[in-house]
N, C-alpha and C positions, 0 to 999 in steps of 0.2 A: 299693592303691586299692580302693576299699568302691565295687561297682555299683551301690549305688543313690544315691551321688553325685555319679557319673561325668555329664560332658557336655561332648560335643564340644565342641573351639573355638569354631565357627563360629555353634553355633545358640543362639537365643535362647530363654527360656521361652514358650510359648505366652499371648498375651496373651486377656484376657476379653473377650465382643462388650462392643459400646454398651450394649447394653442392659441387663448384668447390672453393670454399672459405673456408667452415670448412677447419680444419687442426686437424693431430690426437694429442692426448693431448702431450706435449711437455717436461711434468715431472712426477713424481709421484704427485706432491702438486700441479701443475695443474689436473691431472686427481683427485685428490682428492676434490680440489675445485668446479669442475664440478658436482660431485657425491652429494657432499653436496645442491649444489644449486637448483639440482632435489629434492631433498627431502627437501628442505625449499619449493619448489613452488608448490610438490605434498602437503604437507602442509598446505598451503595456500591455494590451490584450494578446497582443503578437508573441513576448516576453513570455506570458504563462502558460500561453497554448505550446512552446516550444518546450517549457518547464516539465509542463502535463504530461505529454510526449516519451520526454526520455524517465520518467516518473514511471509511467507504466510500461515501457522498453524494460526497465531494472527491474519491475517487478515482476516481467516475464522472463526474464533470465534466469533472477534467483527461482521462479517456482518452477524450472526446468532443473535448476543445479539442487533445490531440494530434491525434487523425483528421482534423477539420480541416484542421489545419497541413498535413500530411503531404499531402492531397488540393492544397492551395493551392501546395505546392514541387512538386509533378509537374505541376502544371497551368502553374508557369514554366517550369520545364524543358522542356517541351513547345512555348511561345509562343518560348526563345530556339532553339528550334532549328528552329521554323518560320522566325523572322527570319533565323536561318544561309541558311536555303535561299531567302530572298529576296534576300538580298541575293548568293547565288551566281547565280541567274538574272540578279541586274542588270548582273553581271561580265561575263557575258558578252554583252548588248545593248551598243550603241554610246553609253548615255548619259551623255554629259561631265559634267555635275553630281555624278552619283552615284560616276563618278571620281575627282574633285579632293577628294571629303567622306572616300572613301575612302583612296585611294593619295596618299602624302605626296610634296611636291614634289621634283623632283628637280633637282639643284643644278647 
């Protein structure tokens, strides 16, 4: 094996920056193609950022129209179990009405 064409498995040859690699455009219909493709990808960036946007607009409305909700089920919770303890204090007054609405007839 000759060292100076030895190379590890794993490694790659070192690649050159951007910049010593660009080349300037090479025709008009290349330089036109490039121009193009900047403005499909400003585009496109434009396209997700607007997407992104109303993405998280929704997800702030829904977690508003959740806290709602969540405030409006504690606030029944609360009304049926003041009704509980209403209707425990009627149990225990004498009143027949609120008896017979209550406690099923007895046979």
């Amino acid at each position: 094996m000759n060292n100076e064409t030895y190379r590890p498995r794993n490694t790659r040859p070192r690649r050159q920056s951007a910049a010593t690699t660009r080349t300037t455009p090479r025709s008009d219909k290349h330089a036109r193609d490039l121009e193009l493709n900047r403005r499909a990808a400003t585009k496109c960036r434009n396209k997700q950022k607007i997407f992104v946007e109303n993405l998280q607009k929704r997800c702030r409305t829904e977690e508003e129209r959740l806290h709602e909700q969540k405030t409006l089920v504690h606030a029944l919770l609360n009304e049926v179990i003041d009704l509980k303890n209403e209707v425990m204090r009627h149990s225990l007054c004498g009143c027949q009405s609120l008896r017979t609405a209550i406690l099923p007839p007895t046979a």
